[in-house]
N, C-alpha and C positions, 0 to 999 in steps of 0.2 A: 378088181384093182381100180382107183382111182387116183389121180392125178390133181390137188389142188394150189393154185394161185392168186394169193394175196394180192392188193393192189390201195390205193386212195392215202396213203398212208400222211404224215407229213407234220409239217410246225404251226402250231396255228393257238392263239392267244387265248389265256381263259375266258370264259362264256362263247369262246367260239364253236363254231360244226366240223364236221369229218366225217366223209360215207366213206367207208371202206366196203371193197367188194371182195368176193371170195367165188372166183369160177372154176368148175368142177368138169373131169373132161368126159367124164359122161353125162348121160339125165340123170339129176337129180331127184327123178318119181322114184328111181332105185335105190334112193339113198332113204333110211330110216329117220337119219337123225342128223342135224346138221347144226354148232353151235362157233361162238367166239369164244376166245378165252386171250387172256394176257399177263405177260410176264415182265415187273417192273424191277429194275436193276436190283440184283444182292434180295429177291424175295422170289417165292415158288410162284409158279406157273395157278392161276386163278381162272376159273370159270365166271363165261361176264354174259351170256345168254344161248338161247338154245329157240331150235323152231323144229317141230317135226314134220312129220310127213302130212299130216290133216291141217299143219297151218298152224298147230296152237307153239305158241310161245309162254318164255316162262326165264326171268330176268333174277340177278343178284339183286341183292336189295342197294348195292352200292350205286347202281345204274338206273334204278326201276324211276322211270319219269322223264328219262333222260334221251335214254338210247334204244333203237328202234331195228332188228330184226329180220328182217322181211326176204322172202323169195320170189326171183324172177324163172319161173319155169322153161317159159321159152330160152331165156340164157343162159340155161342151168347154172345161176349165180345166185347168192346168197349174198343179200345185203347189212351192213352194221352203220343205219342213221346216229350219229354220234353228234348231239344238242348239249348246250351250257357247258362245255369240257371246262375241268377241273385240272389243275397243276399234277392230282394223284391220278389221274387215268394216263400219265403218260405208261407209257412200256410198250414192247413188242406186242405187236396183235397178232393172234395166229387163230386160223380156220379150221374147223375137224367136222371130221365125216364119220359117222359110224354106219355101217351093214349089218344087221340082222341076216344069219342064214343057218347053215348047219352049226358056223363059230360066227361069235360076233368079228367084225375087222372094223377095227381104226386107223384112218388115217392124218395125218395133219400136213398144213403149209408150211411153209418155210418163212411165215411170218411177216409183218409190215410194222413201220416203226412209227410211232404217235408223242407227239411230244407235244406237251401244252403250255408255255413260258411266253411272259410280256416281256 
């Protein structure tokens, strides 16, 4: 079982930044796979990047160049560097966790809200 909360969220003008963070309440060594995804008003729920367990990451191509990935081990936190925002990256950002074991298990945040308007 794991426990994830969203954070960094907020308003912030196109070509602006946004780190959002994603801490997980255990170590994250134990998690397999850890990504973002988001969901923008009246459209399905999107994958927007992924990092796994060796480190390697691997981006939509709507984001690739943009936004940045990254894990803090010691804070068992998962970071999303979010550069040049766009009007269409707003929507809820929500964090997932998947475990690999006998069953795979997913879980997700309860999401942070990103809005990009001048």
């Amino acid at each position: 079982q794991v426990q994830l909360a969203e954070s960094g969220g907020g308003l912030v003008q196109p070509g602006g930044s946004l780190r959002l963070s994603c801490a997980a309440s255990r170590s994250i060594f134990s998690i397999n796979v850890m990504g973002w995804y988001r969901q923008a008003p009246g459209k399905e729920r999107e994958w927007v990047a992924t990092i796994v367990n060796d480190g390697g990451t691997i981006y939509a191509d709507s984001v690739k160049g943009r936004f940045t990935i990254s894990r803090d081990n010691a804070k068992n936190t998962v970071h999303l560097q979010m550069n040049s925002l766009k009007p269409e990256d707003t929507a809820v950002y929500y964090c997932k966790a998947e475990i690999f074991g006998i069953a795979r298990s997913v879980y997700w945040g309860q999401g942070t809200q990103v809005s990009v308007s001048s």
